[in-house]
C-alpha positions in Angstrom: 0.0 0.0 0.0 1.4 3.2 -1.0 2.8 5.8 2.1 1.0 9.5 2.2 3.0 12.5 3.5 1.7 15.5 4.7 3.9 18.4 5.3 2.7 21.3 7.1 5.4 24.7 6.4 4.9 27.7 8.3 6.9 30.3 10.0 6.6 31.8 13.3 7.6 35.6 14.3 10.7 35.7 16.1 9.4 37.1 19.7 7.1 33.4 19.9 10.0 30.7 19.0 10.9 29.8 22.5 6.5 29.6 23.0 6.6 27.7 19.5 9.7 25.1 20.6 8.1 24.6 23.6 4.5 23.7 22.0 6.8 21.4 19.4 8.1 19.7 22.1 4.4 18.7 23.8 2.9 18.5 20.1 5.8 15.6 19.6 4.8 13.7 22.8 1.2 14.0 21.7 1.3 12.5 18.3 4.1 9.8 18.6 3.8 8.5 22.4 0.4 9.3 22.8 -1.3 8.8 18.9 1.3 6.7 17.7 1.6 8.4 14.7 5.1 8.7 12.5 5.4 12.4 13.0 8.6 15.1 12.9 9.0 18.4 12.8 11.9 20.3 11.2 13.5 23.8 11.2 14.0 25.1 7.5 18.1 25.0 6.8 19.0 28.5 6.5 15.8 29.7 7.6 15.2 30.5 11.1 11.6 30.2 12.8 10.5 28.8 9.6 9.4 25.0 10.7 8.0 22.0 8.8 5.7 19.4 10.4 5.9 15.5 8.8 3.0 12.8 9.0 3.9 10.0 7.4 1.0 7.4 6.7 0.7 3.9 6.1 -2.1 4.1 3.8 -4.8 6.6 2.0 -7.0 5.4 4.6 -5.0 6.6 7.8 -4.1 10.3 5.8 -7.7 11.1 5.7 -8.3 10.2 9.2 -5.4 12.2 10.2 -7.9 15.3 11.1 -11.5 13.7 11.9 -10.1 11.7 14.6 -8.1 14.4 16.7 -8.8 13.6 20.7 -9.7 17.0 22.6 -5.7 17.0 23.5 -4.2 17.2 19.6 -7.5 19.8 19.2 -5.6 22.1 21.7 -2.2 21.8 20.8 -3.2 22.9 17.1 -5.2 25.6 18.0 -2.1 26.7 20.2 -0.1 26.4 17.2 -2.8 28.4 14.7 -2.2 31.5 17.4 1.5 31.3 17.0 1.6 31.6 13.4 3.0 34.2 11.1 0.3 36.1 9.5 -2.1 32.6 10.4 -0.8 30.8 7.3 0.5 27.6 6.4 1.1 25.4 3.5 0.1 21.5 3.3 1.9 19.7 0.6 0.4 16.1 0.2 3.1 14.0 -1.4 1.8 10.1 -2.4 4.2 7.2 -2.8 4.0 6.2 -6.3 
């Protein structure tokens, strides 16, 4: 069965990194101890408070439940995340194993 990648790129203003890397760090233990999911997050080479956040799924089947079955704890932690933002965007690339 073909993998599924989501990558999530955003950036967050300078004054809320320490906020941000601390939020990382709980938004790691919530998606790989807790969830179980394969999930990273990266800092852009070169490109500081510029982050990138990796799902990788098994199948089609687990990428579309990625968002419909968030507990109220993931909920949280991405609305936390949404507030940190710069300018509230983000980019989702969806890359499928061919």
């Amino acid at each position: 069965m073909p993998k599924v990648i989501l990558q999530i790129s955003y950036e967050v203003p300078p004054g809320e990194r320490e906020a941000y890397l601390t939020l990382a760090k709980e938004m790691r233990a919530q998606f790989v101890d807790v969830r179980k999911k394969d999930y990273s997050v990266y800092e852009v080479k070169g490109k500081k408070n510029a982050f990138v956040e990796e799902f990788v799924c098994k199948s089609m089947e687990e990428y579309d439940a990625l968002e419909d079955d968030l507990d109220e704890k993931s909920e949280e932690l991405v609305n936390r995340l949404e507030a940190l933002l710069k300018e509230g965007k983000a980019k989702y690339t969806t890359l499928m194993e061919i």
